[in-house]
N, C-alpha and C positions, 0 to 999 in steps of 0.2 A: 453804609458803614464807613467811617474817616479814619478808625485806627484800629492799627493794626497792634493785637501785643505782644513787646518782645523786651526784652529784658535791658537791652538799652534804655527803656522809656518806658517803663513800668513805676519806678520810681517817683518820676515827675508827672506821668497820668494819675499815681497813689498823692499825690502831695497837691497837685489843683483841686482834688474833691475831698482835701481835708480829714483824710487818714492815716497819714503817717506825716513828721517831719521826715527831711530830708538826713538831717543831721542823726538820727536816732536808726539808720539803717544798717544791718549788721553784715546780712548776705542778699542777694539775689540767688537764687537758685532756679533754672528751668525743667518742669520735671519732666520727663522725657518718656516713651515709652506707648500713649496713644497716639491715634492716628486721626482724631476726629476731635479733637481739641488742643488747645496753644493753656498751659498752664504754665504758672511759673510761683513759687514759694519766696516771699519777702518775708523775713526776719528783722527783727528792731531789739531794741535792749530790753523793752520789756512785753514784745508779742510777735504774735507771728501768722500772716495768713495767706492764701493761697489766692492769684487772681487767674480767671478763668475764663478763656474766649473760646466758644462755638464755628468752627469755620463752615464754610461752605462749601466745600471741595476736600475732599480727603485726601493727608498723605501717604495716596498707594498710585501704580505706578499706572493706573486705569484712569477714564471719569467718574467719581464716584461723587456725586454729587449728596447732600441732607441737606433739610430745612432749617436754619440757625435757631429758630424760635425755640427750637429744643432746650435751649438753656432754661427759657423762661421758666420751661413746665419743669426743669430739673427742680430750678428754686422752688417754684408751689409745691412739689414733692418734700422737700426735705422741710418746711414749713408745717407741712399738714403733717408727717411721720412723726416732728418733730412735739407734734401733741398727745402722740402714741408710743411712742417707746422712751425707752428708758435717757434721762438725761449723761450727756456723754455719749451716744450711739452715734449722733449725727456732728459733721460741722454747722455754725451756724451762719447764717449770710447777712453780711456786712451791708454790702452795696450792690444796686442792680444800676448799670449803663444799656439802659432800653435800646438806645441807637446805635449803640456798638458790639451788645449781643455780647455784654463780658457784667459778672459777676464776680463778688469777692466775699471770700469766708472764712471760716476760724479751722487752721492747720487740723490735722491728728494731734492726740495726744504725743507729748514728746517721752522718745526712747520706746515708741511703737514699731514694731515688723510685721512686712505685709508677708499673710499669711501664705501666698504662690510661696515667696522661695520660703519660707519654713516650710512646706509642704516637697518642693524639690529638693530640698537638700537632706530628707528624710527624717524634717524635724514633726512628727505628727501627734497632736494631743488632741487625744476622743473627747476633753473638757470646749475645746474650740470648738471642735464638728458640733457638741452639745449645744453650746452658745449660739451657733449659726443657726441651727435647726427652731430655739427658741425664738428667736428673733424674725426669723421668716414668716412664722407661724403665727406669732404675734401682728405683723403687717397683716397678712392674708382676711385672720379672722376678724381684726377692728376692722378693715376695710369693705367686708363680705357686705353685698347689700347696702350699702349706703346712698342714696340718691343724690347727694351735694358731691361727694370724690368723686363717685361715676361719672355725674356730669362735669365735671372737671381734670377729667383725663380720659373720657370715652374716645378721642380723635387717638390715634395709634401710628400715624402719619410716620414719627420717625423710627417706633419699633420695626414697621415695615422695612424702612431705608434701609438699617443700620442693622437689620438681625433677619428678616424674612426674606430678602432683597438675596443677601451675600451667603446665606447657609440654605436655602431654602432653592429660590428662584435659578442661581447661580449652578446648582447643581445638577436640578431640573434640568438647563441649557446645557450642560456637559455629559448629561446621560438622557439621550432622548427618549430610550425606552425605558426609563423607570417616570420619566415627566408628567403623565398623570396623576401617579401614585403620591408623588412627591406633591405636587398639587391639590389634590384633594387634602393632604394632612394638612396642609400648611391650610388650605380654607375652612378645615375644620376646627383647627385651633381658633384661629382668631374668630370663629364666628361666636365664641363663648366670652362671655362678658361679665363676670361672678366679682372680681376682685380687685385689688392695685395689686400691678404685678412690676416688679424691678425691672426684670429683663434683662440685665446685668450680672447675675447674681452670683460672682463667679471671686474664687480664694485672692485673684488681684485684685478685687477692690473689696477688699476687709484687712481691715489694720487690729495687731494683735496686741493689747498688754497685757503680760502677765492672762488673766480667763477674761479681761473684758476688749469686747471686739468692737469696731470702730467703721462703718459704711462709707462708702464713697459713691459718685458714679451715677445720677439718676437719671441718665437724658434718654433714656428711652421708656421709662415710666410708663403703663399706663394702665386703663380696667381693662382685663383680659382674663387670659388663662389663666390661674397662679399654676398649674402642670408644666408650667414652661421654668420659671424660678428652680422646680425641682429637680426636670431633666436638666437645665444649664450644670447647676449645682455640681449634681453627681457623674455629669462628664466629665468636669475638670476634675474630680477624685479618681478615675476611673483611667483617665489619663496620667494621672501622677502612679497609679498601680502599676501602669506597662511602664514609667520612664524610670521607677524605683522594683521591680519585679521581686527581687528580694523580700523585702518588707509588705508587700503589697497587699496582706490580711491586715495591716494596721489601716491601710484606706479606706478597704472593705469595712472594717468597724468604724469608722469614722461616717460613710458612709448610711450605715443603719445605725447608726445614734443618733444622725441629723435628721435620716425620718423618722426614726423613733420620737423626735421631739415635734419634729411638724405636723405629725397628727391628722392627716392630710385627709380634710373632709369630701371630697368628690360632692362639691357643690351641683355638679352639671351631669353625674353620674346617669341620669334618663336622657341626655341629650345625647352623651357618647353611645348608648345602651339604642338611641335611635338613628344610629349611623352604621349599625352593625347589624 
């Protein structure tokens, strides 16, 4: 990898591979906020889009090292969804720098809000939960079974990193006597391979307009569990119920509208039913 990207020079790596003038630049923007990628939003007078580098070293205050290729599979994700859900659901990707581990793609919709702080600040509409719950469901069940996805996202390489690794494994090591327990869930999940699973699937990275919702976020993609999409899901509601406690029957329905919409087939139902 030669470049590194940063908002000083984003501009002119956008304008040597002949996507944007230089002259037509409105903002640079860095958007700030993960820890496992370098994004940054260019604007122009008449577009706008989002460039995105995979690091290899996370900003936390540990070694935490991921495999960069993760971008790759991000783009095959949002490429193959992009032939299954609804137009408007995904951005679209512009350009791939194979050697630099940076792709580039089409913003959110503009005058979209990410659904986390609607959700913190007690803004909750059971029509979003509805729309999420759709749209999960909709991945799940195109991708259920499929032998060209499967083989095309069976490696799980960086879900492990980035999601097994840090919630799973990390905890194990800080609670020695629950380390088994924790262990086996964790080898039982991932030994189930039914579906494309996000793995991300969580209120900051879904952009909202007006009832239609907007995805972000694929690099941990892969055929798994889909019971993992729906536990992420409903933590991060379940967490905004203790941080908003007042209100907190609005996330609970928000909550059971989203599975009410997911429909949630228990693909693997005899395999769990054989671990028990």
């Amino acid at each position: 990898m030669s470049y590194n990207l940063e908002t000083s020079s984003v501009v002119d790596y956008l304008s040597l591979r002949g996507l944007i003038r230089p002259s037509d630049v409105a903002t640079v923007e860095s958007l700030g906020g993960g820890i496992s990628n370098t994004l940054i939003k260019v604007t122009t007078s008449d577009d706008c889009m989002v460039v995105k580098q995979s690091l290899p070293r996370l900003h936390v205050a540990g070694d935490w090292f991921a495999d960069q290729g993760r971008i790759f599979r991000e783009r095959a994700c949002i490429e193959t969804l992009g032939a299954i859900l609804p137009f408007g659901t995904l951005p679209t990707v512009r350009f791939q720098d194979a050697d630099n581990f940076v792709f580039v793609m089409s913003c959110a919709p503009a005058g979209g809000a990410n659904w986390k702080e609607q959700l913190l600040v007690g803004q909750v509409d059971t029509d979003v939960a509805e729309a999420v719950g759709a749209v999960l469901r909709l991945v799940h069940s195109a991708t259920a079974g499929t032998p060209a996805i499967r083989d095309q996202f069976i490696h799980d390489t960086p879900f492990v990193q980035l999601r097994i690794d840090p919630y799973h494994w990390t905890a194990a090591r800080a609670h020695p006597d629950l380390a088994e327990i924790i262990h086996g869930e964790a080898r039982r999940m991932l030994d189930v391979k039914t579906e494309l699973v996000h793995g991300d699937y969580s209120p900051k990275n879904i952009m909202v307009t007006g009832k239609d919702i907007f995805l972000l976020d694929f690099e941990v993609v892969h055929y798994g569990n889909p019971v993992f999409d729906l536990a992420f899901l409903l933590n991060h509601l379940l967490l905004k119920a203790i941080y908003n406690a007042p209100i907190r029957k609005d996330y609970f329905q928000c909550g059971q509208l989203f599975l009410g919409w997911v429909h949630f087939r228990y693909p693997s139902r005899s395999h769990w039913a054989s671990h028990h």
